[in-house]
C-alpha positions as CSV (number, residue, x, y, z in Angstrom):
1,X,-27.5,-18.9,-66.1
2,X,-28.3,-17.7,-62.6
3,X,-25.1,-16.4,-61.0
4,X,-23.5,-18.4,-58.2
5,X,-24.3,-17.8,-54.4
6,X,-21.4,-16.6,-52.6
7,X,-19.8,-18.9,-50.5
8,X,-20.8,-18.7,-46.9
9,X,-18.7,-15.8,-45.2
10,X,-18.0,-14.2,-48.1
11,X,-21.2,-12.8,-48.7
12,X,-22.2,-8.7,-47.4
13,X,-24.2,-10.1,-44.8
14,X,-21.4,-12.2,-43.2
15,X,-19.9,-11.1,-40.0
16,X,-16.1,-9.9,-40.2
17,X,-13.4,-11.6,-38.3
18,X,-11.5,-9.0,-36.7
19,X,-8.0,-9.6,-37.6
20,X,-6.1,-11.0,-34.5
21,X,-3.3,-8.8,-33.1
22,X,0.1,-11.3,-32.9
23,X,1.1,-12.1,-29.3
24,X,4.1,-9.9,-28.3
25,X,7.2,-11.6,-28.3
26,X,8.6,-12.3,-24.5
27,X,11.1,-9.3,-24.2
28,X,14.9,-9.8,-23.5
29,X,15.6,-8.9,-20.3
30,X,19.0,-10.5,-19.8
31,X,21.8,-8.3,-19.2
32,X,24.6,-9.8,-20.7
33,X,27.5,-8.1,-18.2
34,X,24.8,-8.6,-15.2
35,X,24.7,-10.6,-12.3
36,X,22.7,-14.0,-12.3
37,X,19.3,-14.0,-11.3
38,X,19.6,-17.0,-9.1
39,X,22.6,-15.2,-7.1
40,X,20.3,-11.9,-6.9
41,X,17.6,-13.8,-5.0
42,X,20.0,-16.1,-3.1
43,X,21.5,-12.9,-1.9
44,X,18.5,-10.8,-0.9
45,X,17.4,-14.2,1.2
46,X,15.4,-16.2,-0.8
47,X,17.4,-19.4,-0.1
48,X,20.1,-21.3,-1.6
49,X,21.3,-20.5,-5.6
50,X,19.7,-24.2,-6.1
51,X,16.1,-23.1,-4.1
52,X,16.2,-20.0,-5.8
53,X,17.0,-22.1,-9.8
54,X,13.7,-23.8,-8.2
55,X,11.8,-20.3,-8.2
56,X,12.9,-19.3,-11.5
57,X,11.9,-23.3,-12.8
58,X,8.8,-23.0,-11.2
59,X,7.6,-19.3,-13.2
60,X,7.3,-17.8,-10.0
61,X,10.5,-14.9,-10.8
62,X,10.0,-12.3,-13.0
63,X,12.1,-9.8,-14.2
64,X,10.5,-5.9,-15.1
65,X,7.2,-7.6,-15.1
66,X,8.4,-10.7,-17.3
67,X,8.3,-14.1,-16.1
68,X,11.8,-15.7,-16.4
69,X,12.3,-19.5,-16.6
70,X,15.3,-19.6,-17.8
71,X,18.4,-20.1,-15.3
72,X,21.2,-18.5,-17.1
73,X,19.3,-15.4,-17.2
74,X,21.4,-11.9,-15.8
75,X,19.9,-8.9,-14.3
76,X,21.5,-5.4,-13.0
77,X,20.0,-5.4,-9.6
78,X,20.5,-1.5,-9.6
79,X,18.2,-1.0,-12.4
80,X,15.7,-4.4,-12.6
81,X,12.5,-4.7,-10.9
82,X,12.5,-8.0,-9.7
83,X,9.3,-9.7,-7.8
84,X,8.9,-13.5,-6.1
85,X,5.2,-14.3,-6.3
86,X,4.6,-10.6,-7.0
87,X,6.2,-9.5,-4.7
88,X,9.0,-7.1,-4.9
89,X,12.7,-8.5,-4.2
90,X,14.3,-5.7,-1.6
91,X,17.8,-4.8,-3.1
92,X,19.2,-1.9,-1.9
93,X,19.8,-2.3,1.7
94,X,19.9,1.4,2.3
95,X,16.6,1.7,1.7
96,X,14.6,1.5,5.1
97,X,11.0,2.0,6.4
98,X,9.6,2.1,10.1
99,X,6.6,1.5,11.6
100,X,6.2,3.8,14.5
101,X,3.2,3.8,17.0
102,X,2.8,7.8,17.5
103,X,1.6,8.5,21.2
104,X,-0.9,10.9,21.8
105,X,0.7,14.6,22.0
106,X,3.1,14.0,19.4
107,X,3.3,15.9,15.7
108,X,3.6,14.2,13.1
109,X,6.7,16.0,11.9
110,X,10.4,15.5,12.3
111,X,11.5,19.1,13.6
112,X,9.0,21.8,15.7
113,X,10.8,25.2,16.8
114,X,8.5,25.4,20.1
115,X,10.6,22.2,20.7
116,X,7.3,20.2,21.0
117,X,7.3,15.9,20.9
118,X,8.2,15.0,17.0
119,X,8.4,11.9,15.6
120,X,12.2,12.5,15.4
121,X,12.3,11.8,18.7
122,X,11.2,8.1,18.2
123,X,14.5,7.7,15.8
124,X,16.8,10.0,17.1
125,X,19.6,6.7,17.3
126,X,19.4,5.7,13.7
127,X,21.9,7.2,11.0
128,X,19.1,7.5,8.1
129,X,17.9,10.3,7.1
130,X,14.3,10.2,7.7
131,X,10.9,11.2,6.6
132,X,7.0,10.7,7.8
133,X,4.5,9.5,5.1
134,X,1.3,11.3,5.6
135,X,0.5,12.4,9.2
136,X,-1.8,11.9,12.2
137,X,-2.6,15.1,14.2
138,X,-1.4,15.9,17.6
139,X,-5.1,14.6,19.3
140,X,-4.6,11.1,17.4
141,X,-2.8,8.0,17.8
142,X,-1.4,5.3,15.9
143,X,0.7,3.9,13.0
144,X,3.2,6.2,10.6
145,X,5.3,4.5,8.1
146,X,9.1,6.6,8.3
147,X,11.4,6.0,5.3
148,X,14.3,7.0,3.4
149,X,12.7,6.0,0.0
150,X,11.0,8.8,-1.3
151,X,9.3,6.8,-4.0
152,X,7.6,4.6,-2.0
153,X,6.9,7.5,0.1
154,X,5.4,9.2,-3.1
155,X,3.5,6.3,-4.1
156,X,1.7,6.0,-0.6
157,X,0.8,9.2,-0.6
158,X,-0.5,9.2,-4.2
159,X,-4.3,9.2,-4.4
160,X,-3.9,7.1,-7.6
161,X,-2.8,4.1,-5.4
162,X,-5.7,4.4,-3.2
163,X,-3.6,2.5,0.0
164,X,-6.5,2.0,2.6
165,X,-5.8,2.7,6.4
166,X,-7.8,1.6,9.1
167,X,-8.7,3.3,12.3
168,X,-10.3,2.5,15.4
169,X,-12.5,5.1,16.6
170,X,-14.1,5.8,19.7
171,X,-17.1,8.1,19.1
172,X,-19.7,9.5,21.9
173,X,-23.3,11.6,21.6
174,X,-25.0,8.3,21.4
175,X,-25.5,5.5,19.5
176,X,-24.3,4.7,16.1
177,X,-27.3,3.5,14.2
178,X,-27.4,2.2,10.7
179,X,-28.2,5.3,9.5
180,X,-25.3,6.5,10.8
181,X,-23.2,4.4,8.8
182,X,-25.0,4.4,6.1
183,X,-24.4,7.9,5.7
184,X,-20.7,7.3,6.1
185,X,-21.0,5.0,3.5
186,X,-23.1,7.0,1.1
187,X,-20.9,10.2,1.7
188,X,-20.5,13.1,3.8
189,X,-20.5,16.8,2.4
190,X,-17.7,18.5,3.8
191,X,-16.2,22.1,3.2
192,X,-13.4,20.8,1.1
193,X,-15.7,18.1,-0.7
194,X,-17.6,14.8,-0.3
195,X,-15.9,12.1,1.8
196,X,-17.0,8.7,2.3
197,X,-16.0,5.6,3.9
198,X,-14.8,2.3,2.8
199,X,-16.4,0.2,5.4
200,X,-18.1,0.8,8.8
201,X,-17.9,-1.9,11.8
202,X,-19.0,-0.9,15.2
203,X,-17.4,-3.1,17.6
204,X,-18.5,-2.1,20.5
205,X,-20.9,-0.3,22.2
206,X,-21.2,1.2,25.7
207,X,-23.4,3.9,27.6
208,X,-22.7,6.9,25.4
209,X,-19.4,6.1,23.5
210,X,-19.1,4.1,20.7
211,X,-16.2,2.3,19.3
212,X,-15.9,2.0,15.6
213,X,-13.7,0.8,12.9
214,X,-13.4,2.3,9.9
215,X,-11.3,2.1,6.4
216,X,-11.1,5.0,4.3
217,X,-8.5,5.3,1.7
218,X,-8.6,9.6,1.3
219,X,-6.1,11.4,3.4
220,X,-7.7,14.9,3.9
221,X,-6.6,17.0,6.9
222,X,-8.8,15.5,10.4
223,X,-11.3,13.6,7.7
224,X,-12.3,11.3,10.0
225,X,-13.1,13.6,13.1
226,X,-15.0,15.8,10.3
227,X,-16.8,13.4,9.2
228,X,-17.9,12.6,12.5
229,X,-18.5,15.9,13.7
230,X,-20.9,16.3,10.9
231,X,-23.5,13.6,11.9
232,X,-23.1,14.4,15.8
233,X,-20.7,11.8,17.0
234,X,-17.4,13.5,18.3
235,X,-14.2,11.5,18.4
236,X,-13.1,10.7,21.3
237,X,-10.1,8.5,20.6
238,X,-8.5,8.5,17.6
239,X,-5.9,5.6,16.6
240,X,-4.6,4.2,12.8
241,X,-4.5,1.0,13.3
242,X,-3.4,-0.1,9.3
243,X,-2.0,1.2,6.2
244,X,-2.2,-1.2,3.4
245,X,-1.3,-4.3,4.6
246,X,1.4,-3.1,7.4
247,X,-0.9,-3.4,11.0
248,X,0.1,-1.9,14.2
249,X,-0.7,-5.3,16.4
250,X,0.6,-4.8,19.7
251,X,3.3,-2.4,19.2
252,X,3.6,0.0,22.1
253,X,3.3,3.6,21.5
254,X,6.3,5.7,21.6
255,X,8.6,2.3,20.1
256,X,9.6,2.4,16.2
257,X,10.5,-1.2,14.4
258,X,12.0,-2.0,10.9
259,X,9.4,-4.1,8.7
260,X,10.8,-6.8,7.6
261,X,11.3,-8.1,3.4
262,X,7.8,-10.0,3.5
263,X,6.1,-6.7,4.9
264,X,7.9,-4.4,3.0
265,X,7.5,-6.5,-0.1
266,X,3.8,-6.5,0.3
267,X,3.9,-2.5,0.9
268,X,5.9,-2.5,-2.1
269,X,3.5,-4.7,-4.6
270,X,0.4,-2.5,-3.3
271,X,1.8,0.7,-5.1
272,X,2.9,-1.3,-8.2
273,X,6.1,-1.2,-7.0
């Protein structure tokens, strides 16, 4: 008797099923002596405790990076990460950033012992304690985030986060040709390493200057002017227009101004915050 032919799938020629790994279980982030969740955003200005039931109904809450539905849920507001359509819920009120628009002439520091223009002069009539993120040298212009929350100052600062920043550039020694750009684009060797831009625009161009805008997410000591520098096109005029999604606009130089919870919020989601 000839033997029997294995069934189909069980045979050695039959492709495995990899074994499914079970879906994790929704964690438990209720806090049972908390606060409710629907009071915590009602509180930090997301509407009514009945709008705010509607955020939670809706999916669009979550809790340490779970999605809560559930309306008798309680959180420590101290301790939870708590985001509205991803972005993060601002809590702690003593917590502040600034934008400032740095004039040209002013370091980007908070102290100088020649007693030169600091930005500490732009905030000398708030009570917070202070600090720059990043810096713009004396020759350039622009926007500086100031804050009192030194990990969202760490973040930003953090290559791993990679936060863009924009800068209009006025360049002269001729025109900008594409091979210009390209270049920018491609990479630049430098003495400290190879730089490169994100993206290139020229938006204008008149007689011998150039004006440019440029995203580059490094923060390297005068990267832009050396970059530049390297291909022949001197900076003129130097000014950051952006960092992450917080743009200058028309802020006058030499004025600070508090961001607000959707700004901050989106400056908050951008370093996983």
């Amino acid at each position: 008797m000839s033997p029997t032919p294995p069934r189909r799938g069980a045979g050695a020629g039959a492709p495995r099923r990899r074994p499914q790994r079970p879906a994790e279980p929704p964690r438990d982030v209720h806090v049972p002596d908390g606060v409710r969740l629907q009071k915590v955003l009602a509180q930090a200005g997301y509407g009514s405790r009945r709008k705010a039931e509607e955020l939670i109904a809706d999916g669009r809450v979550s809790v340490d990076g779970q999605i809560v539905v559930e309306l008798g849920v309680r959180v420590d507001p101290e301790k939870n990460a708590i985001h509205v359509d991803g972005m993060r819920v601002i809590l702690d009120t003593s917590k502040i950033t600034l934008a400032a628009n740095k004039p040209l002439g002013m370091l980007s520091a908070m102290e100088d012992a020649q007693g030169r223009p600091t930005l500490a002069d732009l905030v000398r009539n708030r009570e917070e304690r202070l600090f720059h993120v990043g810096r713009l040298d004396v020759d350039s212009e622009g926007l500086i985030l100031l804050t009192n929350d030194g990990e969202l100052a760490n973040r930003l600062a953090h290559p791993k986060y990679e936060v863009p920043k924009t800068y209009l550039v006025t360049v002269s020694g001729g025109e900008v040709y594409p091979r210009v750009v390209k270049a920018l684009l491609d990479g630049i060797e430098l003495e400290d390493g190879p730089a490169r831009m994100d993206k290139v625009k020229i938006v204008q161009a008149l007689g011998n200057l150039t004006m440019v805008e440029v995203v580059l997410h490094e923060g390297r000591n005068r990267i832009v002017r050396r970059m530049f520098d390297a291909l022949d096109r001197p900076v003129e005029r130097l000014v950051r227009t952006r960092v992450g999604p917080i743009a200058l606009g028309d802020q006058r130089p030499g004025t600070t101004r508090v961001l607000g919870r959707t700004e901050l919020g989106t400056l908050m989601a951008a370093v996983d915050l």
